[in-house]
Every structure is written in C-alpha cells, then in structure tokens.
Backbone as CSV, one residue per row, in Angstrom:
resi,resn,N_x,N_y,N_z,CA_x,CA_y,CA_z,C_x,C_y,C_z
1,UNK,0.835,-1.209,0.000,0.000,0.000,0.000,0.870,1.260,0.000
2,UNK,1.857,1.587,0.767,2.875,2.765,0.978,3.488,2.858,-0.453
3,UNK,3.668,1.470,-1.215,4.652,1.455,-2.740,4.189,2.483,-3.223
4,UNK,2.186,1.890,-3.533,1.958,2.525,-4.125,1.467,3.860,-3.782
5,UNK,1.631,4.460,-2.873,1.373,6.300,-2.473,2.486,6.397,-2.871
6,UNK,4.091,5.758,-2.546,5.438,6.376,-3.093,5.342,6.727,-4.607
7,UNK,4.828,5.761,-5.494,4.343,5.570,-6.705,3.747,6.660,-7.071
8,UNK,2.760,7.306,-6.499,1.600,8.456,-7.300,2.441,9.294,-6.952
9,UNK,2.797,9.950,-5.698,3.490,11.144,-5.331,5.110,11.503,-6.444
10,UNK,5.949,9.991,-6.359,7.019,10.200,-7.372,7.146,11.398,-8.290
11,UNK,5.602,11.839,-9.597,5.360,12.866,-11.012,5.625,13.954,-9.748
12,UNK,5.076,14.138,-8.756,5.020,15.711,-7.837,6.479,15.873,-6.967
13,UNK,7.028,15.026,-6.866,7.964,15.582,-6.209,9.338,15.713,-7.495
14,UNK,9.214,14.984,-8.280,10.152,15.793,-9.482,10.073,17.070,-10.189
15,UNK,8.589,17.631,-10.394,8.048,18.527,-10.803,8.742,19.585,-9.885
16,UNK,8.444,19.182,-8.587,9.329,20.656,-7.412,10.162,20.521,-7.354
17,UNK,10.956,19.600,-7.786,12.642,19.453,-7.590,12.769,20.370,-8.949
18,UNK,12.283,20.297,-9.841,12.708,21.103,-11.270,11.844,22.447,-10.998
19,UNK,11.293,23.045,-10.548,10.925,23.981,-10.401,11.760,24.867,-9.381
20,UNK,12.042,24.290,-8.238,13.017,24.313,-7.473,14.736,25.224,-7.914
21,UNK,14.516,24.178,-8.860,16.286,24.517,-9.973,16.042,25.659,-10.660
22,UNK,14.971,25.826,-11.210,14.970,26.870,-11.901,15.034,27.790,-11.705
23,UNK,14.134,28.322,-10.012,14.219,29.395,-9.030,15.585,29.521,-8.813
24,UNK,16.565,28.719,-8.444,18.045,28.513,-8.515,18.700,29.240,-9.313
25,UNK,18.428,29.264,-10.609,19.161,29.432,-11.761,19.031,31.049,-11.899
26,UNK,17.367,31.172,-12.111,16.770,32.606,-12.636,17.427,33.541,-11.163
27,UNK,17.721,33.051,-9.570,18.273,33.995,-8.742,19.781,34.168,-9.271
28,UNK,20.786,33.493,-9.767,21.500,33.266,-10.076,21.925,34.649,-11.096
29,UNK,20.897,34.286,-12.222,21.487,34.826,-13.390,21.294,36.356,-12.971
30,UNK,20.028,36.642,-12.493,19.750,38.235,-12.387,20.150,39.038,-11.367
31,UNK,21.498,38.390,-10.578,22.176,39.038,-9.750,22.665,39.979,-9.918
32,UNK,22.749,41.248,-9.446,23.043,42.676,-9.710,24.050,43.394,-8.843
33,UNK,25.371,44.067,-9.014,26.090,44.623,-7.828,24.853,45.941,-6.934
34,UNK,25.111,45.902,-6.433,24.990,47.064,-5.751,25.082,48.775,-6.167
35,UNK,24.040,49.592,-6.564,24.489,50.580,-7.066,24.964,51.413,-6.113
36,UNK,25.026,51.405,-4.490,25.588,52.218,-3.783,26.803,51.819,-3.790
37,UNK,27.238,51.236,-4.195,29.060,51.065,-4.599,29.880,51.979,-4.812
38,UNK,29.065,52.695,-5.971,29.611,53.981,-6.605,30.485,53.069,-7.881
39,UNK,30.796,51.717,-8.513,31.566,51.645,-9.417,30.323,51.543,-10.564
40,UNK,30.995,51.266,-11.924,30.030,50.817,-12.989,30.331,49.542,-13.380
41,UNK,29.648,49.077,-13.645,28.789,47.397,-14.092,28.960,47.791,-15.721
42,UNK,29.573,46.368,-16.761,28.615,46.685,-17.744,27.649,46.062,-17.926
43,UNK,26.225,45.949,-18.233,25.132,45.159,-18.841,25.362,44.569,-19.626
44,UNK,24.734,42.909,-19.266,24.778,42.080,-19.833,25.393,42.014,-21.529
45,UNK,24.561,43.002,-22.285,24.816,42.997,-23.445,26.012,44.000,-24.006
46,UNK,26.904,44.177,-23.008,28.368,45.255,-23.229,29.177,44.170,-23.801
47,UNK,28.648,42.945,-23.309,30.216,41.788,-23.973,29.227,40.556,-24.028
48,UNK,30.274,40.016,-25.158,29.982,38.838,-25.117,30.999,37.474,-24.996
49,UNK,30.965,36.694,-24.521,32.032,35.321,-24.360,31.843,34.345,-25.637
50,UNK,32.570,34.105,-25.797,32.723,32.766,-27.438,33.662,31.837,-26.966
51,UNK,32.987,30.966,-27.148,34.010,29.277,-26.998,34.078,28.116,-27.596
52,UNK,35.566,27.631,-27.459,35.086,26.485,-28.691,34.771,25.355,-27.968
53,UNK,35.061,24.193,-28.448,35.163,23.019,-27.857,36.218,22.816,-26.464
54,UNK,37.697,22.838,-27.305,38.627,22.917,-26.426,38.574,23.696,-25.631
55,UNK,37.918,25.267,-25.725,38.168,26.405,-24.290,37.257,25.639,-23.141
56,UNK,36.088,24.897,-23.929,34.799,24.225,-22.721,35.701,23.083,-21.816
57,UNK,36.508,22.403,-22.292,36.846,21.649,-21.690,37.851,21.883,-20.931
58,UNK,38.614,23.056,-21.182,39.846,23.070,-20.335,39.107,24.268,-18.998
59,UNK,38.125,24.741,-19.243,37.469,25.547,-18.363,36.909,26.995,-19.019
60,UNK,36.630,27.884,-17.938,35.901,29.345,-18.331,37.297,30.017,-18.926
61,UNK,37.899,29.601,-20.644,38.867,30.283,-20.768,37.759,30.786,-22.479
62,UNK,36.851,31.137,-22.390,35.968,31.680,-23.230,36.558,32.948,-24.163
63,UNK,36.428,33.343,-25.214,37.309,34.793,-25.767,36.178,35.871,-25.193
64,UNK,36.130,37.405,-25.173,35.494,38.375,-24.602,35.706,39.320,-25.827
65,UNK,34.228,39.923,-26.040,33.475,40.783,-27.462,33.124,41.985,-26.588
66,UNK,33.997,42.811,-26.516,33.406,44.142,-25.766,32.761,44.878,-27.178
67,UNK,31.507,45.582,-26.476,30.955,46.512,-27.619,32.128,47.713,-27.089
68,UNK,32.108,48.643,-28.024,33.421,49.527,-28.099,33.012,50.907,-27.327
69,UNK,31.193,51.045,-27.753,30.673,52.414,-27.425,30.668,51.798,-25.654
70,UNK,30.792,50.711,-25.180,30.187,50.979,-23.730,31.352,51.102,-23.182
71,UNK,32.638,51.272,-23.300,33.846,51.076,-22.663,34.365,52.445,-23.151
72,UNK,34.090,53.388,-24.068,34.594,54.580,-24.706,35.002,55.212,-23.649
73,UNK,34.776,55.572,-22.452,35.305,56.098,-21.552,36.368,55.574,-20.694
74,UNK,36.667,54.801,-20.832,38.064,53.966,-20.567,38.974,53.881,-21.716
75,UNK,38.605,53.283,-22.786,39.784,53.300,-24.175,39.338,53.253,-25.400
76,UNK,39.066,53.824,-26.495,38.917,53.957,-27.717,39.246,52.468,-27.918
77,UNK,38.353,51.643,-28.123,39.016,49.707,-28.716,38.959,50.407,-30.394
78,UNK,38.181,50.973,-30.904,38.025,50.999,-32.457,39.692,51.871,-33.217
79,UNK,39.484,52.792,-32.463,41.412,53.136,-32.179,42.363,52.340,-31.996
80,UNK,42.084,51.942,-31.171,42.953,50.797,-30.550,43.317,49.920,-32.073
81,UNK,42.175,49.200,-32.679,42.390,48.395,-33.422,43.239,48.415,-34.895
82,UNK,42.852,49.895,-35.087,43.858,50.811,-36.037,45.018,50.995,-36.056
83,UNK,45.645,51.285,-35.018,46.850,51.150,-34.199,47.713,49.519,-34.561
84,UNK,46.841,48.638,-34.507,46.999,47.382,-34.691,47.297,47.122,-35.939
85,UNK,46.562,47.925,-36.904,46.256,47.009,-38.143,47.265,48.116,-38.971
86,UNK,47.776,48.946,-38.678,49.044,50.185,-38.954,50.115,49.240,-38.558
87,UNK,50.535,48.362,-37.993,51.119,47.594,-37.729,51.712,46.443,-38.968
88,UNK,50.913,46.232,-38.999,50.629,45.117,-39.912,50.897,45.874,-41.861
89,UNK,50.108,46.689,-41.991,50.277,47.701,-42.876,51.562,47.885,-42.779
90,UNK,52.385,48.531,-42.084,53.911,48.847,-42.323,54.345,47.646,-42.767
91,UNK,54.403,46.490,-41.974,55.181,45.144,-41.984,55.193,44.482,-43.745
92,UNK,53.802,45.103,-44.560,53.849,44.803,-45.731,54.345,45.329,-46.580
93,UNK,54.663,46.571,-46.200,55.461,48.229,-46.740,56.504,47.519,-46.507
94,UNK,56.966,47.351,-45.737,58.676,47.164,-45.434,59.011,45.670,-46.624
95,UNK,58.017,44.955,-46.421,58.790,43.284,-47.063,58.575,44.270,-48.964
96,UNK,57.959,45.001,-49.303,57.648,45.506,-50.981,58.430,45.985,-50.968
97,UNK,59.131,46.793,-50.376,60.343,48.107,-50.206,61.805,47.178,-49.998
98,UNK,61.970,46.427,-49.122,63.332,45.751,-48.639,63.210,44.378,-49.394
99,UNK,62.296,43.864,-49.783,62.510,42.502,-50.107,62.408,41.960,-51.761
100,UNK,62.253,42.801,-52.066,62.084,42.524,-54.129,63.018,41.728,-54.272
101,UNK,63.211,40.859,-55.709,63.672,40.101,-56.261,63.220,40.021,-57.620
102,UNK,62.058,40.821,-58.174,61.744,40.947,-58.757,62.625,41.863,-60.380
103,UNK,62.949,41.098,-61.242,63.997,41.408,-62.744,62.952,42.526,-63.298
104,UNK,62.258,44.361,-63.210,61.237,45.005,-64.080,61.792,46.105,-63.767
105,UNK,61.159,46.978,-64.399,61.155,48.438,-63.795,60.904,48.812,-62.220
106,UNK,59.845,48.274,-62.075,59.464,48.172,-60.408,60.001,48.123,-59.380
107,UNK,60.988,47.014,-59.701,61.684,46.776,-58.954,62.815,47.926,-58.429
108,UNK,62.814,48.654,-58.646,63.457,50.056,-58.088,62.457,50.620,-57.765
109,UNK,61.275,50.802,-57.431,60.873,52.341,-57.707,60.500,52.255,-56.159
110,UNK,60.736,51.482,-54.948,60.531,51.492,-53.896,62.222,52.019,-53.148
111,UNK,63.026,52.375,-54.256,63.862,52.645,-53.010,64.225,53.863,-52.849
112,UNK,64.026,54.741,-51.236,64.030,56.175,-51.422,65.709,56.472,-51.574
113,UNK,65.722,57.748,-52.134,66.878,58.708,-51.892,66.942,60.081,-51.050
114,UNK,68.033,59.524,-50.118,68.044,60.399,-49.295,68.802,61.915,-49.755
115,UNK,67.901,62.990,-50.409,68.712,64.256,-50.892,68.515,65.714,-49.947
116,UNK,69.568,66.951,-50.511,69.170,67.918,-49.359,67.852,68.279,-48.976
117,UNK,66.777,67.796,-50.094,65.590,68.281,-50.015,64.651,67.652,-49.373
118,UNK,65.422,66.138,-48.982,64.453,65.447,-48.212,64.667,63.951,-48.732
119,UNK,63.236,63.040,-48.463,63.444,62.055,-48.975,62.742,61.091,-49.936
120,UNK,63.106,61.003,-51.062,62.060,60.715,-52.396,62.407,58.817,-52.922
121,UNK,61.018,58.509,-53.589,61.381,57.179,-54.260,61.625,57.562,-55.152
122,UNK,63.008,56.634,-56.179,63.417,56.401,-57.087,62.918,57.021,-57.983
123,UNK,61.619,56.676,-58.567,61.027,56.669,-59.530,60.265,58.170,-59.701
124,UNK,60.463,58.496,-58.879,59.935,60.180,-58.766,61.464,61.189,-58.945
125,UNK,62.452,60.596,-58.839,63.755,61.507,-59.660,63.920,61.145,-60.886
126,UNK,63.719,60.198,-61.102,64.448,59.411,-62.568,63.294,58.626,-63.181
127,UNK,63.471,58.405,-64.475,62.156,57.483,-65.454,63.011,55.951,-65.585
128,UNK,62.960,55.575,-65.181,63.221,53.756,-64.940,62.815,53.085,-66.108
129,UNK,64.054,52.645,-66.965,63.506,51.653,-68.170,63.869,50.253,-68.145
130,UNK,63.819,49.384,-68.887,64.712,47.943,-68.434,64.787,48.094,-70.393
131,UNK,66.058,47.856,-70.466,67.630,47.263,-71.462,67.677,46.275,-72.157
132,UNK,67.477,45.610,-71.229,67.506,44.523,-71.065,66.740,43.345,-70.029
133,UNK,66.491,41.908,-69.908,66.486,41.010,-68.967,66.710,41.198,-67.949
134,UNK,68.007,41.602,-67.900,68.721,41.893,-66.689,69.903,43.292,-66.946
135,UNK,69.153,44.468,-67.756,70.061,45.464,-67.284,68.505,46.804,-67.476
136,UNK,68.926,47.421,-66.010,67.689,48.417,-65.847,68.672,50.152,-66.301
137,UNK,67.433,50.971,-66.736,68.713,52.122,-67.004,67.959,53.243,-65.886
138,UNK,68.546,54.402,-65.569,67.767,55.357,-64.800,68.240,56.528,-64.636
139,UNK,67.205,56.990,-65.999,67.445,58.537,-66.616,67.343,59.648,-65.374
140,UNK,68.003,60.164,-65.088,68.191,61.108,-63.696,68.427,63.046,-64.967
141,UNK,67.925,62.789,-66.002,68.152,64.398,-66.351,67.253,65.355,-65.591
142,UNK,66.425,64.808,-65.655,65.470,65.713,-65.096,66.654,66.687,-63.533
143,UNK,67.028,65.348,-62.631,67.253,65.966,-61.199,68.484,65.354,-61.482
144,UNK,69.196,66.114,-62.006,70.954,65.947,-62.365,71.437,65.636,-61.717
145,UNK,70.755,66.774,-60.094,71.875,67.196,-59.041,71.525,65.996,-57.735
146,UNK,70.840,64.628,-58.114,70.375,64.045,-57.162,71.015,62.550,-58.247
147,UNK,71.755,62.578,-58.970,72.764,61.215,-59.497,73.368,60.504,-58.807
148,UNK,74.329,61.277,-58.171,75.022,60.750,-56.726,74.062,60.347,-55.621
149,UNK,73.292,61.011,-54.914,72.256,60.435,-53.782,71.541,59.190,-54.466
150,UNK,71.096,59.083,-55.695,70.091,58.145,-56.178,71.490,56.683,-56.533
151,UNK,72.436,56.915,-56.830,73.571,55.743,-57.218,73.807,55.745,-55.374
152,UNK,74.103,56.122,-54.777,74.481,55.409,-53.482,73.193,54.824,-52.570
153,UNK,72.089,55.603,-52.860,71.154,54.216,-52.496,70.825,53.411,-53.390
154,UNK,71.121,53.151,-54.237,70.804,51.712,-55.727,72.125,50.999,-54.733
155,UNK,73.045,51.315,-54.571,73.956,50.675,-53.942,74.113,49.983,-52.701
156,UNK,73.337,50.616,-51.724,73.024,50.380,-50.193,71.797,49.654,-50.143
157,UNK,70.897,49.684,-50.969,69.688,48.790,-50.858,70.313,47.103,-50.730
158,UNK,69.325,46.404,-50.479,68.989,45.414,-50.154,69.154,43.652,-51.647
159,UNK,69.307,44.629,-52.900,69.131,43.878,-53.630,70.243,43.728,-54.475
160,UNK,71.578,43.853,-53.902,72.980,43.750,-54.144,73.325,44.092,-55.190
161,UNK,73.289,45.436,-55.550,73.293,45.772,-56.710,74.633,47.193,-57.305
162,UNK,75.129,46.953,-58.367,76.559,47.764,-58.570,76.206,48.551,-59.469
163,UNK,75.583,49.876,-59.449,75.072,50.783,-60.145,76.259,51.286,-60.968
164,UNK,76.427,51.740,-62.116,77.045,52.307,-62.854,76.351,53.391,-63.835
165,UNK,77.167,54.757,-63.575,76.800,55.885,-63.802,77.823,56.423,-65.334
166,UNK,76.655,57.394,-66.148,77.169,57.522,-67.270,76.635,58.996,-67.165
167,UNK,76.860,60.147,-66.682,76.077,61.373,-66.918,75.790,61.497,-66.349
168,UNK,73.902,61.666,-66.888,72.906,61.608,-65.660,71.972,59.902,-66.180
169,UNK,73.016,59.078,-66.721,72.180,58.226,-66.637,72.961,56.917,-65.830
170,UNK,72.131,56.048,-64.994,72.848,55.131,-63.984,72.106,53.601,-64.728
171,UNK,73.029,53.287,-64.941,72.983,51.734,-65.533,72.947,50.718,-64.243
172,UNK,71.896,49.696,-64.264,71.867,49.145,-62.967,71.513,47.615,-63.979
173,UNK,72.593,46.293,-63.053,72.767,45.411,-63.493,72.058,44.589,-62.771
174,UNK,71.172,44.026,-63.219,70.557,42.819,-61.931,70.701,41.866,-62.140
175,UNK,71.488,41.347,-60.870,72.103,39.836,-61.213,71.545,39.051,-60.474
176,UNK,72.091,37.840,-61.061,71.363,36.603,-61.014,70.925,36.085,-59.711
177,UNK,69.800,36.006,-58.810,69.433,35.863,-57.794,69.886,34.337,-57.106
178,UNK,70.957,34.492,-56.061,71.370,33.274,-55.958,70.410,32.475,-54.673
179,UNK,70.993,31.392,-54.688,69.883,30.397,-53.031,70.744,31.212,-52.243
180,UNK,71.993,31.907,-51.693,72.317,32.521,-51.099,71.270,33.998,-50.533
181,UNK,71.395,34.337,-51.479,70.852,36.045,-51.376,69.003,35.671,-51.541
182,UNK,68.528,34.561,-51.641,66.911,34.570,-51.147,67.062,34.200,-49.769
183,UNK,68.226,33.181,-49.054,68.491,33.176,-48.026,68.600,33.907,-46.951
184,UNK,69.171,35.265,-47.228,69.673,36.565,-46.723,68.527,37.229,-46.728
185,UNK,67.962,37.345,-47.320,66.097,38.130,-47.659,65.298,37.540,-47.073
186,UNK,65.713,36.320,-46.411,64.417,35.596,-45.685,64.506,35.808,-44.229
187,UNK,65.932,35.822,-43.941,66.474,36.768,-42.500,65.909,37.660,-42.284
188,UNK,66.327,38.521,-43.616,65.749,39.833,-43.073,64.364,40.556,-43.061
189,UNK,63.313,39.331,-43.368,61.937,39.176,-43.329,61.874,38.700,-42.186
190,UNK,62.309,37.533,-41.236,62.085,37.289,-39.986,62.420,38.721,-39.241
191,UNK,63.415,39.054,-39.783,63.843,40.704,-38.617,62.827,41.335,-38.988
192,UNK,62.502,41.843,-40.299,61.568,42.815,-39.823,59.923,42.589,-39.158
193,UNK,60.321,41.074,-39.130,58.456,41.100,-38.242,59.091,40.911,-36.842
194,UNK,59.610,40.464,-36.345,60.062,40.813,-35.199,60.042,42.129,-35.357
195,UNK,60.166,42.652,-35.486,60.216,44.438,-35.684,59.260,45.204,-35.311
196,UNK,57.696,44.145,-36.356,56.634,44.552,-36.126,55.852,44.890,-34.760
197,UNK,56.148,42.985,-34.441,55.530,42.557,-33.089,56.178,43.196,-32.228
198,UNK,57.338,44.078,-31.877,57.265,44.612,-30.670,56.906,46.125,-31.081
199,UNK,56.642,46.483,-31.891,55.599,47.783,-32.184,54.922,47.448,-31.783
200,UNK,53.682,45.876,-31.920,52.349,45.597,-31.558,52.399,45.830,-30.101
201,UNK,53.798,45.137,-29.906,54.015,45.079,-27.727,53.386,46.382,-27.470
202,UNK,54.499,47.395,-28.241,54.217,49.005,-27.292,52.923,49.397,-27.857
203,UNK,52.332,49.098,-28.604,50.539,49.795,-28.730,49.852,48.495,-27.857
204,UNK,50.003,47.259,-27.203,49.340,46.847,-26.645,49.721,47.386,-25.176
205,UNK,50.995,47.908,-24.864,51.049,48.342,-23.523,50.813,49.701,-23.405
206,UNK,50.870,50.452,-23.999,50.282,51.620,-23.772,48.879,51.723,-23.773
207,UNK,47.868,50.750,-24.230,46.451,50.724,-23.875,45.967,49.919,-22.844
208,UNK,47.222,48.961,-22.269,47.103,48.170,-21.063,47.300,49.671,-19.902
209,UNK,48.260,50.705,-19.854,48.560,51.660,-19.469,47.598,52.624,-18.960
210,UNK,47.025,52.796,-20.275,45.612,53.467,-20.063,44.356,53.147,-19.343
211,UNK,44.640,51.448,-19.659,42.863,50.982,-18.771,43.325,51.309,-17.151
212,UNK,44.588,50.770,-17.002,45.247,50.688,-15.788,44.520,52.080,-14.826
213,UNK,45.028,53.287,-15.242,45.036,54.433,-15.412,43.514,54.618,-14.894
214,UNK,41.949,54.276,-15.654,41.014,54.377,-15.274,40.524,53.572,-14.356
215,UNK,41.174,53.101,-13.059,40.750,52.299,-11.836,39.836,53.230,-11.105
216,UNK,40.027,54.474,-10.618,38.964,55.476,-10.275,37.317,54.797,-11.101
217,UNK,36.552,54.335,-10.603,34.664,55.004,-11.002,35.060,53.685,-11.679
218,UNK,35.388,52.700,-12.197,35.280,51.432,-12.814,35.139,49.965,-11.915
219,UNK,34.894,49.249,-12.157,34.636,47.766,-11.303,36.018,47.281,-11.937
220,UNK,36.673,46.088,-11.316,37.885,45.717,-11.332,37.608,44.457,-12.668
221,UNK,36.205,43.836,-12.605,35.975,42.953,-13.534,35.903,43.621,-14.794
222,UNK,35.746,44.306,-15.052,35.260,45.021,-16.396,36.647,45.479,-16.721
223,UNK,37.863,46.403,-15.997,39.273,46.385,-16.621,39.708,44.931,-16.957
224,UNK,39.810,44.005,-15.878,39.802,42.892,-16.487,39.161,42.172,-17.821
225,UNK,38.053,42.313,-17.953,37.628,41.839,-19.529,38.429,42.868,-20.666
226,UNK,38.255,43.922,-20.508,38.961,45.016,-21.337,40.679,44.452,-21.551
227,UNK,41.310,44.479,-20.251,42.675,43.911,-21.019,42.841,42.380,-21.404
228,UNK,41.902,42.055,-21.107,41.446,40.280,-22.136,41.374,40.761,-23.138
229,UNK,40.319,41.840,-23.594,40.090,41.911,-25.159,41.318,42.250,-25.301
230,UNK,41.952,43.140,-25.071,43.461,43.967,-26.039,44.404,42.840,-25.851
231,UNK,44.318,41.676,-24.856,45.148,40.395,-25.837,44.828,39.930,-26.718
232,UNK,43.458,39.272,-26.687,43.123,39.046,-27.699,43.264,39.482,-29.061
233,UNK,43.118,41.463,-29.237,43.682,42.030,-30.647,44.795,41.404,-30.629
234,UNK,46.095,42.029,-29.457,47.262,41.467,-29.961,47.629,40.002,-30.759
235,UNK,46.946,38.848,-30.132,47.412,37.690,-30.191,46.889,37.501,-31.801
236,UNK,45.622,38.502,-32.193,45.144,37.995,-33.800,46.018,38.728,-34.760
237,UNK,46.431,39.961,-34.095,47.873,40.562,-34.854,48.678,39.655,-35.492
238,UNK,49.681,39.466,-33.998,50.668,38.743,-34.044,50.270,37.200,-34.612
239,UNK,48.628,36.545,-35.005,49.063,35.301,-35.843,48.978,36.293,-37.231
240,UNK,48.774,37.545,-37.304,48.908,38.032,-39.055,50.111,38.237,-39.416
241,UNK,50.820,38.369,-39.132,52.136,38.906,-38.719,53.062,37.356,-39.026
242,UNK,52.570,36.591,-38.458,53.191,35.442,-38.420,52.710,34.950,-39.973
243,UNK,51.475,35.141,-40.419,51.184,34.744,-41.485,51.807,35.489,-42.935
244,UNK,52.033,36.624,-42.485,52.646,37.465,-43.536,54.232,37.097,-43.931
245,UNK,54.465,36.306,-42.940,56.372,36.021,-43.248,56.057,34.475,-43.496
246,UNK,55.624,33.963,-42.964,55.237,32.509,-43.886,55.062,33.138,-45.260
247,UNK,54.015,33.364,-46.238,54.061,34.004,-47.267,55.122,34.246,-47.974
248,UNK,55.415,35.357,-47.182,57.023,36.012,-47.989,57.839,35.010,-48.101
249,UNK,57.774,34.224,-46.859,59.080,33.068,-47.201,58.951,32.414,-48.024
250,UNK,57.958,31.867,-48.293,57.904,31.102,-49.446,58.106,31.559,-50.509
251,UNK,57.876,32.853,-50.717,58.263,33.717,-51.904,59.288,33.736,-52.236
252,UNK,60.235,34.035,-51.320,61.440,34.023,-51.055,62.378,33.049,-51.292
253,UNK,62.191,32.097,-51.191,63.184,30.541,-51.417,62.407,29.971,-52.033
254,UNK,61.298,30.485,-52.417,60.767,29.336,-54.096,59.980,28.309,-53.904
C-alpha cells in the first residue's frame, strides 16, 4: 500500500525538484552589484564570451566581445584596433620596399633617396627603363643634381646591386638571384616582423597603461575583460604577422 502512495506522489515531487532549480538558476542569473558602490557594471549585453570546444573543456577560458561604445570612456578599442592594423600595414610596406627580387622596372621604384631636399622614391627623380632582362637604365636628367644620392642608395639597398653611372644616366645590373641572397632576404623578413611585433608590444602596452590608469569610477571585472580583449587584438595581430612572413618566405626561397 505505501509502494503505491510512493508511486503516485514520485510525477510531484520531481516537478518541485525542477521547479526548485529553476528558481536557482533565474536567482542566479539576475544578480546585480549594488548601485551604492559607486563603481560601474557593464550590462549584460556590453560583452559577449565565445568558446570552442577545447576552451569548454579546459574551463571558463571563453574569448570576450566588448561593444566599443560601452567602454569609450576607458579606451577607444576601435582606435585601438587601427593602431593594430598600422602595424601590420607597415610590416607589408617594409617586405615591398626591402625585399624585391623581382627582374622590371618596379623593382626600383621602392627605393628612397636620401637628398638635401628630403626624402624621395626612385622613380619620382628618374624614369626607370629595363635594357635589357637583366640590365635596368635610370634617366636622372630631369634631377641631375640628385645622381650621386640616387647611385648610393641603388647601392646600399637590399638587392645587391653595382650601379654604374654615365652622366645623368645610372645603368643598374641585376644579377642573377642566388639560393644565397633569397636566403639573406628571408632573415631579413624574420627581422623585420620581429620588428613589427614589438611595435604591436608598445601599442598593446600603452592601452594596457591606459585601462590601468582608469581604476577610479570602474569595477575591477570590467578592466579585467577590457585587457582580455586587447590580448586578444594582440594575439590575432601577431598570428597576421606570423602569417605574412610565412608568405614572404615562401616567396622568397621558391
């Protein structure tokens, strides 16, 4: 007789055990600091968390989506990100400018000359023709008085090259690109992203600097998510960065 009262009652006492949980949950979620605190909270919808598989399993190591307008009073992130991506922008400037290998006209017109007037590319003193395969010429009448400045950087550049001057015109020989000298160019593609990434360092610490800076009128969790996000930029930098010299390298040694 008791089985069966245990029996009927069983549907009602699961029903309050799950009703129970839920009261649990819903006190849980809509927990609120205190506004006599005096700090600021952001609302729910200021950030968001993203995770993959692996972050679920190794724990709450979730990525953090700050909206940009609710944090504007602590750090420009949309700035911030510019800063970042100027980064990256140079790093591609520098490998077009220092790293050619390229047998055309072009292939000069990235390298400046340093004259009294300042500092100009190639191709804006002189009209750049190719000769030949492998012989480039570079009519300098126009800026006579910039022959010498424009032959000692054809000389100092990067692409080993023995300018020879006739006037105002500089005969430039481009020789044969050895496994040596793509070797040497691939160095100096690892240097210059190293180069990059600690540019990225000092724009990620100077905005680590700044959140720092706004501890006054802020909650300690919310600087915390904020310098989560600005690793996060950094760390997607620095895999572009990493991806940009993979690239080149391969360019580079074929």
């Amino acid at each position: 007789m008791a089985l069966n009262h245990l029996r009927l009652l069983q549907p009602l006492l699961c029903r309050s055990l799950i009703s129970r949980s839920r009261l649990v949950v819903t006190a849980v979620v809509n927990v609120r600091p205190s506004a006599c605190t005096g700090t600021v909270h952001l609302p729910a919808a200021a950030c968001r968390f993203y995770g993959t598989k692996k972050d679920k399993a190794k724990g709450p190591s979730a990525k953090v989506n700050i909206k940009s307008a609710l944090v504007e009073d602590i750090i420009d992130l949309e700035e911030l990100k510019e800063e970042m991506a100027a980064v990256v922008y140079a790093l591609k400037d520098d490998f077009t400018r220092s790293l050619s290998i390229r047998t055309s006209p072009g292939a000069l017109d990235h390298i400046i000359v340093v004259t009294c007037d300042g500092k100009f590319p190639l191709n804006e003193l002189g009209q750049i023709s190719m000769k030949s395969s492998h012989l480039l010429i570079v009519n300098m009448s126009n800026f006579p008085e910039a022959v010498t400045a424009a032959t000692r950087a054809l000389r100092e550049c990067s692409m080993n090259l023995n300018p020879e001057v006739d006037g105002t015109i500089i005969k430039v020989a481009i020789p044969k690109v050895s496994r040596e000298h793509r070797e040497n160019l691939a160095k100096l593609a690892k240097q210059l992203s190293n180069k990059a990434k600690e540019s990225l360092r000092s724009v990620r610490s100077n905005a680590v600097s700044q959140v720092k800076k706004s501890k006054e009128g802020h909650s300690e969790d919310i600087l915390r998510l904020i310098e989560k996000q600005i690793q996060q930029m950094t760390d997607d930098v620095t895999a572009e960065i990493d991806k940009q010299l993979a690239v080149k390298t391969k360019e580079l040694l074929g």
